[in-house]
C-alpha positions in Angstrom: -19.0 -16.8 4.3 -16.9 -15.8 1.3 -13.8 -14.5 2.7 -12.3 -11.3 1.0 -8.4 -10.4 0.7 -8.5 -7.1 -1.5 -9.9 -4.8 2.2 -7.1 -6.8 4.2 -4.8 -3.9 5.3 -1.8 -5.8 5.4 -0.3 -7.8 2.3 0.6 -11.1 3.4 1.0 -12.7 0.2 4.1 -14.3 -1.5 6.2 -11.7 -3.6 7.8 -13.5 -7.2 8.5 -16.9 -5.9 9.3 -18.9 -2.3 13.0 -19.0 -3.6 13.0 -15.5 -4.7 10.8 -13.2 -2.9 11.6 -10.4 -5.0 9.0 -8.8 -7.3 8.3 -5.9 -9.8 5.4 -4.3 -10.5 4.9 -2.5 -13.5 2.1 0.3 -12.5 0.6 2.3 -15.5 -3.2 3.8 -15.9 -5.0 2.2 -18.1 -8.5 3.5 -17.9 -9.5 4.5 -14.7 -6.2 6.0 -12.9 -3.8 4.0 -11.1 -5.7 3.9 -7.6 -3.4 1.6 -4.5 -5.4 2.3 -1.5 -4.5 2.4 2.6 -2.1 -1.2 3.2 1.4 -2.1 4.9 3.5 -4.9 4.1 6.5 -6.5 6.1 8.7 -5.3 2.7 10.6 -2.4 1.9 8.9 -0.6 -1.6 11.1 1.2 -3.9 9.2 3.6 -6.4 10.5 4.8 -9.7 8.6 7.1 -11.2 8.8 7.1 -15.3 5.5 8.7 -16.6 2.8 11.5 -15.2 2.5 12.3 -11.5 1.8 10.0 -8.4 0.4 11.5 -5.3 1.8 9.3 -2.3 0.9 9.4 1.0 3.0 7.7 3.9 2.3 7.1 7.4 0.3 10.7 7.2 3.0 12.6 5.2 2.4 13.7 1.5 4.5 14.0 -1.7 4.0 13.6 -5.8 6.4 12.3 -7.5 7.0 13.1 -10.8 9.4 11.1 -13.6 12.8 10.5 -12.5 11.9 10.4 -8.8 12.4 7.9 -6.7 10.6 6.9 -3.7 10.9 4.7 -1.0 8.1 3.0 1.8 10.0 1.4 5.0 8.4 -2.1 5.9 5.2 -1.6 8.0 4.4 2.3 6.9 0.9 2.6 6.0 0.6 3.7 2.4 -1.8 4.5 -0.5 -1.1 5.8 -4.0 -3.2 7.8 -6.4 -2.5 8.9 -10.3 -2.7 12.5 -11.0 -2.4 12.3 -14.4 -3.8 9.9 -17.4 -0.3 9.2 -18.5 1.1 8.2 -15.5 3.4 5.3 -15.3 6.0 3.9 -12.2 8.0 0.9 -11.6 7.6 0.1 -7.8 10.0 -3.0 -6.6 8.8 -4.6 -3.7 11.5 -7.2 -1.9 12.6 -8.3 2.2 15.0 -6.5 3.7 15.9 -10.2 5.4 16.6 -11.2 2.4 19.8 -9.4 1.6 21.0 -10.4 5.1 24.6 -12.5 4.9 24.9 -16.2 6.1 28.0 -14.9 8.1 27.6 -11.5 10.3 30.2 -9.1 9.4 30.8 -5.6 10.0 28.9 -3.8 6.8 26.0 -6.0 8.0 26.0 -5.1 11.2 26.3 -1.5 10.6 23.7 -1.3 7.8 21.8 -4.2 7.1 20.7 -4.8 10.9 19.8 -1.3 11.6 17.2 -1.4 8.5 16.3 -4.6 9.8 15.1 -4.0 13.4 13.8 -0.1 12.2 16.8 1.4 13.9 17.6 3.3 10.4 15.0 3.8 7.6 15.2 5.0 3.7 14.4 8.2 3.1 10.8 9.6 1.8 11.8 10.4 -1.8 14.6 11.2 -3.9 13.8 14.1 -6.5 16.0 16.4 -8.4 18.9 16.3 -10.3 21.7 15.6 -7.7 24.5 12.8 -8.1 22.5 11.1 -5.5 19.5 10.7 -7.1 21.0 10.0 -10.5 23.0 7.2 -8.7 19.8 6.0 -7.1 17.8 6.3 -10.0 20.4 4.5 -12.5 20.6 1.6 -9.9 16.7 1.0 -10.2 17.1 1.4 -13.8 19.4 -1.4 -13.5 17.0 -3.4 -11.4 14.2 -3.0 -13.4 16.2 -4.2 -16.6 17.4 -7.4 -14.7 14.1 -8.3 -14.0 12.7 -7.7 -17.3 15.4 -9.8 -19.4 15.9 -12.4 -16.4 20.0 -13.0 -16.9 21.6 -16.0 -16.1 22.9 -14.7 -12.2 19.9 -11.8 -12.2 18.5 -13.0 -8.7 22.8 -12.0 -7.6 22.3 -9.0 -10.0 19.0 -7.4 -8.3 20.5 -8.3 -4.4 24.1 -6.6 -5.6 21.7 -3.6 -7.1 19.9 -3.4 -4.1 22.6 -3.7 -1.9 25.0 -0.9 -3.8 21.8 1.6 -3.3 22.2 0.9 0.6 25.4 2.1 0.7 24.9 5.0 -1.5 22.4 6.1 0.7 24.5 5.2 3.7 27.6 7.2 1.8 25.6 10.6 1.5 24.0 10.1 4.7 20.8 10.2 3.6 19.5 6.9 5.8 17.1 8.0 8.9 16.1 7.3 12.4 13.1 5.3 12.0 11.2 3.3 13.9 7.2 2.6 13.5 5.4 5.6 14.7 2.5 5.5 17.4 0.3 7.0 14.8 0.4 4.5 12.2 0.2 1.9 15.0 -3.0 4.1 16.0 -4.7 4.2 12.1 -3.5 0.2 11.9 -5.5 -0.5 14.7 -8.6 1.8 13.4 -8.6 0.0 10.0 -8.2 -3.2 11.6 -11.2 -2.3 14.0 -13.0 -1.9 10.7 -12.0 -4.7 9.4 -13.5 -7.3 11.8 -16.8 -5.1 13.3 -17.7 -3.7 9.5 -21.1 -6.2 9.6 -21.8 -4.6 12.9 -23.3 -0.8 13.7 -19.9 1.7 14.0 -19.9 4.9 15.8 -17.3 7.4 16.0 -17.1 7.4 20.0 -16.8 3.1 20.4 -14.0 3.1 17.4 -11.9 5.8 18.9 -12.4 3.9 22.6 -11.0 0.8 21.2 -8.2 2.1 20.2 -7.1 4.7 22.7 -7.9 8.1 21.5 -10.2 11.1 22.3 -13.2 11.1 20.6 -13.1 14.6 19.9 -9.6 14.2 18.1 -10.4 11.3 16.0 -12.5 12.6 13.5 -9.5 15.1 12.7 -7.0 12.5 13.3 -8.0 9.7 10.7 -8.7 12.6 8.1 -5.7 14.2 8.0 -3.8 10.2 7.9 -6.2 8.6 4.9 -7.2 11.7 3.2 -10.9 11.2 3.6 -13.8 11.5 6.7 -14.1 7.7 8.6 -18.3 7.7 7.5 -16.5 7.6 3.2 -14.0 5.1 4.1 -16.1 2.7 6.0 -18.8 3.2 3.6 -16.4 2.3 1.0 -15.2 -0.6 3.0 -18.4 -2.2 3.2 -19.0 -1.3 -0.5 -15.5 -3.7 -1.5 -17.1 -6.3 0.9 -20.0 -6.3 -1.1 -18.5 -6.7 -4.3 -17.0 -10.4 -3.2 -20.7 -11.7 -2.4 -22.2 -10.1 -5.6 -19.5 -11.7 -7.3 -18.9 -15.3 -5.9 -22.6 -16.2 -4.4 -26.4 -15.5 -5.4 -27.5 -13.9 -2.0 -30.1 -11.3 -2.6 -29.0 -7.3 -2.5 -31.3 -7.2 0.7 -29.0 -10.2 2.4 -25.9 -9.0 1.1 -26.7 -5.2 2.3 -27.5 -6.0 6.3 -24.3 -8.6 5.5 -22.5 -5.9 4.9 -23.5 -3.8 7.8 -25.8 -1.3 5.7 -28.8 0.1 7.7 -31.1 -0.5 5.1 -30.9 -1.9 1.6 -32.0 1.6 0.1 -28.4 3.1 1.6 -26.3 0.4 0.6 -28.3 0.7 -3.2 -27.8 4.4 -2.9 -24.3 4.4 -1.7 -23.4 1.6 -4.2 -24.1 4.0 -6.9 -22.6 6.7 -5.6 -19.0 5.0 -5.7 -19.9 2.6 -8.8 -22.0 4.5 -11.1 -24.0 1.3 -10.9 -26.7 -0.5 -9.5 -25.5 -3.8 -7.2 -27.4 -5.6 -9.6 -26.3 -4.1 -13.0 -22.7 -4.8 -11.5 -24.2 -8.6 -10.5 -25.4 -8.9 -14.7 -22.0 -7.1 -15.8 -19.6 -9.4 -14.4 -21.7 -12.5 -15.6 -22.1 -13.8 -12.2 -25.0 -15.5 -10.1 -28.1 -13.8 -11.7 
């Protein structure tokens, strides 16, 4: 069985290097718009918006950013992205809170760093405006993103001091929150995990929302108004990215990789393949180049 990491819903992979878990990532559209859909990672993501507008989602709650925002996604917050516009353009840094921890425990680290740490305290949502806040944020990521770009002699020191001087500006204007994971995202984590290891097998509403402790009457409701679409699109669509690896990496047939899949019939997962593609499984199979 080909195993799959792009429907995982946590990123587990290593960020820039093992001695410098730090890493930038330069977002722009080119072609179809900037999509990042439903994940959590263990780091904290800082968002700078330069270009366009970014509809963002977090743990249920929406914003769009637009250029000289800045955003910010606590470690283990379940968030998606979309592009709003053709031109947009962000810089989002993604590094360990850990990582900016002192070999020594002293008092700033134990009245800042540790609270982030064990989701006593939190960033806030986003940054917008012209305050002295957000300019100070907002140059501070400028500087980051620089440092990164031109790699310095010292810029690893650079980027922690960077990071670490936005902490305390935040800290200064009070504008750190109570945060600690919320039962909901625990509740859509456990859904798209459910997903995740039963998608081959037949899913209904009423066995999903039993698994992970919910009414079936609210869940319907519930996971719409968390990922922004009904659970029948995103599972469809689950399966759909599922497919993709075995048309890609083996020469099963569409029937086998269909009922592999967990599609009814091969018909649906033809139909619904198109639907989401613009493409036949098979014209996406001769596209790519792959088993024929």
């Amino acid at each position: 069985m080909v195993q799959d990491t792009r429907g995982s819903l946590q990123e587990s992979w290593i960020r820039g290097s093992v001695d410098f878990p730090f890493q930038m990532y330069d977002m722009r559209t080119e072609g179809e718009l900037i999509t990042v859909p439903c994940h959590w990672h263990e780091e904290v993501e800082v968002v700078r918006m330069e270009a366009g507008g970014l509809a963002v989602r977090v743990d249920g709650a929406e914003a769009q950013l637009y250029p000289g925002d800045v955003a910010f996604v606590n470690a283990g917050q379940l968030h998606q992205m979309k592009a709003m516009t053709r031109d947009t353009r962000y810089h989002a840094y993604v590094f360990p809170l850990k990582a900016l921890l002192f070999e020594q425990e002293d008092l700033a680290q134990l009245k800042l760093l540790r609270p982030l740490l064990e989701h006593r305290l939190g960033f806030p949502p986003v940054l917008s405006g012209g305050s002295v806040r957000t300019e100070e944020i907002r140059r501070r990521m400028d500087d980051i993103i620089a440092w990164d770009q031109s790699r310095p002699v010292g810029y690893e020191i650079l980027i922690k001091a960077g990071l670490l001087e936005m902490i305390c500006i935040l800290a200064g204007q009070n504008c750190l929150v109570e945060y600690h994971t919320r039962r909901e995202s625990d509740v859509c984590k456990d859904i798209l995990l459910y997903v995740r290891e039963h998608y081959r097998e037949k899913i209904a509403v009423p066995e999903v929302a039993r698994a992970v402790g919910i009414s079936e009457n609210y869940f319907s409701s519930f996971f719409s108004r968390h990922l922004n679409k009904n659970f029948v699109d995103y599972l469809t669509e689950y399966r759909i990215s599922q497919s993709l690896v075995l048309l890609e990496a083996t020469n099963h047939s569409v029937t086998d990789i269909a009922l592999e899949c967990g599609f009814s019939t091969p018909s649906y997962f033809i139909q619904s393949f198109k639907k989401l593609k613009k493409m036949t499984p098979l014209q996406y199979r001769l596209k790519g180049g792959h088993y024929r």
